[in-house]
Gaussian input, Z-matrix of N, CA and C with variables (Angstrom, degrees):
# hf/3-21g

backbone

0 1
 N
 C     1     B1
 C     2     B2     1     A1
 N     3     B3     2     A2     1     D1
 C     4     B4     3     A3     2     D2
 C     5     B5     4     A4     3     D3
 N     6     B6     5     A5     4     D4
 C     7     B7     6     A6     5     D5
 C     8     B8     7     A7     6     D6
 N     9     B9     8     A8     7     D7
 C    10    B10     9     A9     8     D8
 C    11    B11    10    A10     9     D9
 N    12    B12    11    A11    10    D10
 C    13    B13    12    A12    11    D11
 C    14    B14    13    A13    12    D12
 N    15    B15    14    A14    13    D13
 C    16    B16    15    A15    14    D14
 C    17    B17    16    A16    15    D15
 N    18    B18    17    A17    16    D16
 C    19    B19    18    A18    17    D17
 C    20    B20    19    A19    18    D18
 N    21    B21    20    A20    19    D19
 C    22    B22    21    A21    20    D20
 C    23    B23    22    A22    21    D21
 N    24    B24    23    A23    22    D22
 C    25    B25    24    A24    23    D23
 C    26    B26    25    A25    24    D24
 N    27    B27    26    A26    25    D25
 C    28    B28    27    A27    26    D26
 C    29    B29    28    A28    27    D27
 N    30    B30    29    A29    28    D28
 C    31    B31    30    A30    29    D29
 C    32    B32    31    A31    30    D30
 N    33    B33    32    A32    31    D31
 C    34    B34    33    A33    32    D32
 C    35    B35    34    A34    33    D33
 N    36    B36    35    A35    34    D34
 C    37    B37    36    A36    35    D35
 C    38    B38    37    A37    36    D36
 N    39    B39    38    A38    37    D37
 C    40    B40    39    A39    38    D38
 C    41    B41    40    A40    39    D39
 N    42    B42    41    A41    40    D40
 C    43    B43    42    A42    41    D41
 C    44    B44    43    A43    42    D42
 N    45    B45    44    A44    43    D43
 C    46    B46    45    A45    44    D44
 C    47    B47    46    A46    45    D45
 N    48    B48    47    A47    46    D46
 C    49    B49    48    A48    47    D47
 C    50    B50    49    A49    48    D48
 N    51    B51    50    A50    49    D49
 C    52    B52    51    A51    50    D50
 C    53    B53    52    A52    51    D51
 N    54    B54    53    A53    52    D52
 C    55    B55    54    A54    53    D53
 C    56    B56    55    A55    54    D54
 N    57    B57    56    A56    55    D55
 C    58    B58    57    A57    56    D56
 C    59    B59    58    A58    57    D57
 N    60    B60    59    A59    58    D58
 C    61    B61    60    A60    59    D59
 C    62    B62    61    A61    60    D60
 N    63    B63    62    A62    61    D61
 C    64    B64    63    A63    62    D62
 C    65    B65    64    A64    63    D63
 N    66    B66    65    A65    64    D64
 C    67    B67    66    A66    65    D65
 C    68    B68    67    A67    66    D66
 N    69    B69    68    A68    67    D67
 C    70    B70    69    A69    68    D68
 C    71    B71    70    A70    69    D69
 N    72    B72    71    A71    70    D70
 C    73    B73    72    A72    71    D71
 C    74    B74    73    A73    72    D72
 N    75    B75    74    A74    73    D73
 C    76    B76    75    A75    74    D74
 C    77    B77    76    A76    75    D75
 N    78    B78    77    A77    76    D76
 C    79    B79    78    A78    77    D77
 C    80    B80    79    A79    78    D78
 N    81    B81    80    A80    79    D79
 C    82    B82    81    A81    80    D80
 C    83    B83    82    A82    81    D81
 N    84    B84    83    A83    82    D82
 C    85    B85    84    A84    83    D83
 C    86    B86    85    A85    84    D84
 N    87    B87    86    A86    85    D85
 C    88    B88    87    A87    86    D86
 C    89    B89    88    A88    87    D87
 N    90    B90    89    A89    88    D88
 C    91    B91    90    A90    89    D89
 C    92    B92    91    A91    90    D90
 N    93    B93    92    A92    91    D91
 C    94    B94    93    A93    92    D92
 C    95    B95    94    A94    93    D93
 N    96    B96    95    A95    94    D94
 C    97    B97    96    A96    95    D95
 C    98    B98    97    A97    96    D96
 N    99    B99    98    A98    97    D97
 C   100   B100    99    A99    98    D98
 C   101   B101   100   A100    99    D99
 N   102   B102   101   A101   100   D100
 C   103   B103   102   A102   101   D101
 C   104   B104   103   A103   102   D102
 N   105   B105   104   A104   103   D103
 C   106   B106   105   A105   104   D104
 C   107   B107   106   A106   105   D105
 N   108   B108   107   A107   106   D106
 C   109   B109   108   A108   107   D107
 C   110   B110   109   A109   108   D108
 N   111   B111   110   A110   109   D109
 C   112   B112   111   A111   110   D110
 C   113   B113   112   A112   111   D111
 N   114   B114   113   A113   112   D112
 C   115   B115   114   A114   113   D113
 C   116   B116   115   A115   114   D114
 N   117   B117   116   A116   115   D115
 C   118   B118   117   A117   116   D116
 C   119   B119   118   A118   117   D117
 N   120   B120   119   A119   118   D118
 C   121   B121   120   A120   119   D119
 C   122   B122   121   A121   120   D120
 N   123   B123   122   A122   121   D121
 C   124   B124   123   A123   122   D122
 C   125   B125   124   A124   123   D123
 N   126   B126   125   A125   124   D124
 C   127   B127   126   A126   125   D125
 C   128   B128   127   A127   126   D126
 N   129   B129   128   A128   127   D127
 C   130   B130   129   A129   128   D128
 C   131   B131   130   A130   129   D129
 N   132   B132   131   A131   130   D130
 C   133   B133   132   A132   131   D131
 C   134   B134   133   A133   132   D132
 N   135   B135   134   A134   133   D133
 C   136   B136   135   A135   134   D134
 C   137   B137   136   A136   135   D135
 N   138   B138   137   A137   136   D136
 C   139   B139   138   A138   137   D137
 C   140   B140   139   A139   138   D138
 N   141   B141   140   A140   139   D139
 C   142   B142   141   A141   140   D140
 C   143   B143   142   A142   141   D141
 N   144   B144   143   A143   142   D142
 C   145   B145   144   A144   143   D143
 C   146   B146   145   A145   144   D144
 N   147   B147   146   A146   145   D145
 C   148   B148   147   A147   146   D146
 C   149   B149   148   A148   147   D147
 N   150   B150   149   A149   148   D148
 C   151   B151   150   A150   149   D149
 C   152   B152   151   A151   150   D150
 N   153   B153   152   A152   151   D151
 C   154   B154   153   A153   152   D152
 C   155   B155   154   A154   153   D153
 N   156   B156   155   A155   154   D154
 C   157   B157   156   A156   155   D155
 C   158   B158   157   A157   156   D156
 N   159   B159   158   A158   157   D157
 C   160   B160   159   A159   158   D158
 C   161   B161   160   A160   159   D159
 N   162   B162   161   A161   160   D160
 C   163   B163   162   A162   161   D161
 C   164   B164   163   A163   162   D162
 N   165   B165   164   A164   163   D163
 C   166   B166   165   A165   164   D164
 C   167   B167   166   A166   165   D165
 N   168   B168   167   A167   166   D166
 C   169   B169   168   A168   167   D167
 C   170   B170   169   A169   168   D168
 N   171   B171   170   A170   169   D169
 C   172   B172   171   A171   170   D170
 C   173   B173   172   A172   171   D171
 N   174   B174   173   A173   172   D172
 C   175   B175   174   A174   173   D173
 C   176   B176   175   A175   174   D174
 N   177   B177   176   A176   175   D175
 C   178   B178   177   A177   176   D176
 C   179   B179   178   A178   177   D177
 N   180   B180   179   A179   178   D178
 C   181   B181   180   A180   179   D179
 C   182   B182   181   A181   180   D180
 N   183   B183   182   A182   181   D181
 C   184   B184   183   A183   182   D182
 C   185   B185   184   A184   183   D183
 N   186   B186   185   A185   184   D184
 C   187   B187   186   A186   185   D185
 C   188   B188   187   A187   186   D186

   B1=1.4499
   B2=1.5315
   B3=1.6703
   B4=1.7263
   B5=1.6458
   B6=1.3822
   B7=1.8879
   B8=1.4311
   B9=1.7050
   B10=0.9985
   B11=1.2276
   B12=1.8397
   B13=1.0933
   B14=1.2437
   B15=1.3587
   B16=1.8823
   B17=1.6366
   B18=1.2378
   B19=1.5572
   B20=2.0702
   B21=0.9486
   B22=1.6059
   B23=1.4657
   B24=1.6698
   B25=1.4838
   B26=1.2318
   B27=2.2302
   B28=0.7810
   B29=1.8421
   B30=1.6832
   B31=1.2740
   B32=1.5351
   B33=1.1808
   B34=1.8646
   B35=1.1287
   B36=1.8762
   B37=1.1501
   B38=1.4571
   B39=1.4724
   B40=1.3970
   B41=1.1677
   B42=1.5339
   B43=1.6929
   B44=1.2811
   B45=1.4934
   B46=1.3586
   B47=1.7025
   B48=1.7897
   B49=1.1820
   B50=1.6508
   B51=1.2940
   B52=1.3346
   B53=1.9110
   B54=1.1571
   B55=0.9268
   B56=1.5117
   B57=1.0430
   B58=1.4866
   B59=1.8602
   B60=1.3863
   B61=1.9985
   B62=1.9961
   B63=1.1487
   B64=1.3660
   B65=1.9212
   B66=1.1359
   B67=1.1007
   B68=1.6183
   B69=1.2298
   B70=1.4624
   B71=1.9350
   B72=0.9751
   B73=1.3517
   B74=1.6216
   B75=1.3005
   B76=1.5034
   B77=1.6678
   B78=1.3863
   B79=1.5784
   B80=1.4023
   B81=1.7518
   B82=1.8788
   B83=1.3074
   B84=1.6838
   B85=1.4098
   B86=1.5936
   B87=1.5217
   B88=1.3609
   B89=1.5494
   B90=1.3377
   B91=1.9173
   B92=1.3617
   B93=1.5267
   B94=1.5544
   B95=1.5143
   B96=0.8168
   B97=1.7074
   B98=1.2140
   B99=1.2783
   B100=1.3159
   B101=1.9180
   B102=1.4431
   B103=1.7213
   B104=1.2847
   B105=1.2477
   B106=1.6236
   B107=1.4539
   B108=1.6385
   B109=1.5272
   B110=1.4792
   B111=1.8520
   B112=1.5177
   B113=1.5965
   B114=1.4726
   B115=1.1953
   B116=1.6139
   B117=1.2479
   B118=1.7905
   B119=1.4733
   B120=1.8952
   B121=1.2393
   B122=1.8709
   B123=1.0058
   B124=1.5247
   B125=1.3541
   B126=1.3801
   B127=1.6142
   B128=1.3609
   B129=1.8996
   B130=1.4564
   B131=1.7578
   B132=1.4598
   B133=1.0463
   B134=1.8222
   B135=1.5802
   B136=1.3850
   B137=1.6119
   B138=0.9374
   B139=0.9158
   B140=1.6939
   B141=1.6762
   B142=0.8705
   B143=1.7496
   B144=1.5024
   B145=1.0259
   B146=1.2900
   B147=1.2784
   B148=1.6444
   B149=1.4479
   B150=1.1314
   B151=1.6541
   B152=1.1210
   B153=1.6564
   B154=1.7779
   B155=2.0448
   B156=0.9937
   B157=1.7070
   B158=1.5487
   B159=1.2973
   B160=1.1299
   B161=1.9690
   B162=1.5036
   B163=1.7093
   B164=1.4727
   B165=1.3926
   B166=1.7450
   B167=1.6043
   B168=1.5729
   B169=1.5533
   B170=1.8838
   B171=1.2172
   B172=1.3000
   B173=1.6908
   B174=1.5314
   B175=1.8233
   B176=1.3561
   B177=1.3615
   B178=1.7139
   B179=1.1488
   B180=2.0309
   B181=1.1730
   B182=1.4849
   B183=1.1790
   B184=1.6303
   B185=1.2224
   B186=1.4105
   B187=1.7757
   B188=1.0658
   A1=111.10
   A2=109.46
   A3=109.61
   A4=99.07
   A5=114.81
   A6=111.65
   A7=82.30
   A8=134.42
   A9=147.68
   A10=121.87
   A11=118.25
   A12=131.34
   A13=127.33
   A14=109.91
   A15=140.66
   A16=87.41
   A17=111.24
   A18=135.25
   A19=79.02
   A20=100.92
   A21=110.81
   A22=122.19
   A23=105.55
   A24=126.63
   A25=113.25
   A26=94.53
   A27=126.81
   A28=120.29
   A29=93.94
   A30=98.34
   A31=123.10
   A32=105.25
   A33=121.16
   A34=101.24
   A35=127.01
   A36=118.25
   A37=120.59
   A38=121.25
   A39=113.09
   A40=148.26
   A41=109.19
   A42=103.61
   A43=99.11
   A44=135.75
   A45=150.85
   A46=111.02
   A47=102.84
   A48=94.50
   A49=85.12
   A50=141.82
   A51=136.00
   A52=91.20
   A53=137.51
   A54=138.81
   A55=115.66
   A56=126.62
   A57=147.62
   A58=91.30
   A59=99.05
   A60=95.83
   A61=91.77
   A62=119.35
   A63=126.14
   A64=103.22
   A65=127.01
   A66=143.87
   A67=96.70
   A68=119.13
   A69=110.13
   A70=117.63
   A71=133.91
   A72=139.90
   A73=72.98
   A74=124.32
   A75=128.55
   A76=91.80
   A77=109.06
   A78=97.67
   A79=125.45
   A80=98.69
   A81=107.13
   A82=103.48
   A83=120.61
   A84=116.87
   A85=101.91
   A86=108.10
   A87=108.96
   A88=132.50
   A89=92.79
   A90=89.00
   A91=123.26
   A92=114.66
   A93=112.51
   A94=124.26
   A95=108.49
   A96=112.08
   A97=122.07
   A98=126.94
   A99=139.49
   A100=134.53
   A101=65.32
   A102=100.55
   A103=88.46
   A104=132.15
   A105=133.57
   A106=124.26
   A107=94.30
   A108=107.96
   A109=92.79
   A110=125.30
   A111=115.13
   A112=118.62
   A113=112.11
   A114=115.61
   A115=101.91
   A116=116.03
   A117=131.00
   A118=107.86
   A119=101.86
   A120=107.05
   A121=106.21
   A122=103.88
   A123=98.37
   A124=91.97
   A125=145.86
   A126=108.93
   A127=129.36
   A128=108.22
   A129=94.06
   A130=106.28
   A131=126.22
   A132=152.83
   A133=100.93
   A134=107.21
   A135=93.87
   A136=122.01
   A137=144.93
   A138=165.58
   A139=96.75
   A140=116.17
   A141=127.84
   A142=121.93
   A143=127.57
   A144=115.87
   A145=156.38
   A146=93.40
   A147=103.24
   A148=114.64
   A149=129.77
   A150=123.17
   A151=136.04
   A152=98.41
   A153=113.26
   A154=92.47
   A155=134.02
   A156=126.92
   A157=106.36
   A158=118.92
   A159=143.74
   A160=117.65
   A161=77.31
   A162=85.99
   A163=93.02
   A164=130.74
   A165=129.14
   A166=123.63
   A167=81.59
   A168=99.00
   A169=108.97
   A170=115.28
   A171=97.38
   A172=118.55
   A173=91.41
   A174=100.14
   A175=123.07
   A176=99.89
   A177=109.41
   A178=115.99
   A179=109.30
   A180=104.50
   A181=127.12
   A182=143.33
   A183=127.08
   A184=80.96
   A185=167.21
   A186=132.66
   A187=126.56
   D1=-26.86
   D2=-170.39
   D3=-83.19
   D4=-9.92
   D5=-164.99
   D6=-85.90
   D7=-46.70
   D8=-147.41
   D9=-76.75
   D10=-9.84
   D11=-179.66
   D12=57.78
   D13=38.23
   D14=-159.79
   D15=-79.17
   D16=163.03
   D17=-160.56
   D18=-83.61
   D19=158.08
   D20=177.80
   D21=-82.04
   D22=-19.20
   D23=171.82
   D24=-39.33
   D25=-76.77
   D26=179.35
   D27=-25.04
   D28=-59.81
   D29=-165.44
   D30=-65.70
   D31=-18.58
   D32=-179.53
   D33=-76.00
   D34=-42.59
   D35=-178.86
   D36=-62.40
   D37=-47.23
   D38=144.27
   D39=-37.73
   D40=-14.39
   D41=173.41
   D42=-93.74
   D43=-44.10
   D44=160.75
   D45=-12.86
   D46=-50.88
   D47=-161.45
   D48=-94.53
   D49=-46.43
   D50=171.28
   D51=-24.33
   D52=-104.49
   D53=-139.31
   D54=-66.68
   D55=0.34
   D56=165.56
   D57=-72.14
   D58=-61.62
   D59=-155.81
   D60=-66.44
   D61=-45.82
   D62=-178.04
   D63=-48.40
   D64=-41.87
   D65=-178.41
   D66=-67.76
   D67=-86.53
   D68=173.97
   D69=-36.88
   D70=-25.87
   D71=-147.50
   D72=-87.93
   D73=-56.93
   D74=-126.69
   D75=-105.56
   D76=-9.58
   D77=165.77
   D78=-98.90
   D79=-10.39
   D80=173.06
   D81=-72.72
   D82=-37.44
   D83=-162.97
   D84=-67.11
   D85=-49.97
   D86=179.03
   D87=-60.47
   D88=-29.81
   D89=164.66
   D90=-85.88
   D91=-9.90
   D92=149.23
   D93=-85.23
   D94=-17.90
   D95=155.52
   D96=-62.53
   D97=-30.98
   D98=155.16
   D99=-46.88
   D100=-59.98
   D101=178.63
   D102=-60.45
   D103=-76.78
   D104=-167.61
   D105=-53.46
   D106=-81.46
   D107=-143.31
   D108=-87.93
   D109=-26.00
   D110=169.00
   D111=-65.07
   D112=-36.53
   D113=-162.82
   D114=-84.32
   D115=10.06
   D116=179.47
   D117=-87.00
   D118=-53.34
   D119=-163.54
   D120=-80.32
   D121=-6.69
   D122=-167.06
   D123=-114.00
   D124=-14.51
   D125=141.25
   D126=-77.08
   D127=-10.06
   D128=175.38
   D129=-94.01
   D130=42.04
   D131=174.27
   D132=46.80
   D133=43.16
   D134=149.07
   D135=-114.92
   D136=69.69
   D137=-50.17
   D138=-176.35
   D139=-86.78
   D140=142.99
   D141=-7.85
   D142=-72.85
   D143=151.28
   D144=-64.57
   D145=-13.13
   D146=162.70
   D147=-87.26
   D148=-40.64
   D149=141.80
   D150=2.88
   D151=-86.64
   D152=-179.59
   D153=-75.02
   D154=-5.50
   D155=175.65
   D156=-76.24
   D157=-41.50
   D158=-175.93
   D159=-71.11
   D160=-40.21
   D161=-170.61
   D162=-82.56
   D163=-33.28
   D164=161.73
   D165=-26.18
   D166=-84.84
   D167=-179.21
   D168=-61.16
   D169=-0.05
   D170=175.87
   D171=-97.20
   D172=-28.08
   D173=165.32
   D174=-63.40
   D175=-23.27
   D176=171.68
   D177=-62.95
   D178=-67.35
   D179=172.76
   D180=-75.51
   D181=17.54
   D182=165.36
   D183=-95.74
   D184=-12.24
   D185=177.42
   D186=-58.20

């Protein structure tokens, strides 16, 4: 769109919606990560580490 000499609107609105669908992508993965591999470690009583794994990747993703 920037080679294309697209209105500047335009182009924000596209990153807007890029990072909207990336946002959804990254909250399905994470609530099946949940569903799974947390709800794995905390009956096989790691718990604790799946926690602070969880509490990681989540500071990552809200920035």
């Amino acid at each position: 769109m920037i080679e294309g000499d697209r209105y500047c609107i335009d182009i924000l609105n596209q990153i807007a919606a890029a990072r909207a669908a990336l946002g959804k992508v990254g909250t399905t993965i994470l609530k099946s990560h949940m569903q799974g591999c947390v709800t794995s470690a905390i009956k096989e009583e790691r718990s604790e580490q799946a926690i602070d794994e969880l509490m990681d990747v989540l500071t990552k993703f809200m920035r």
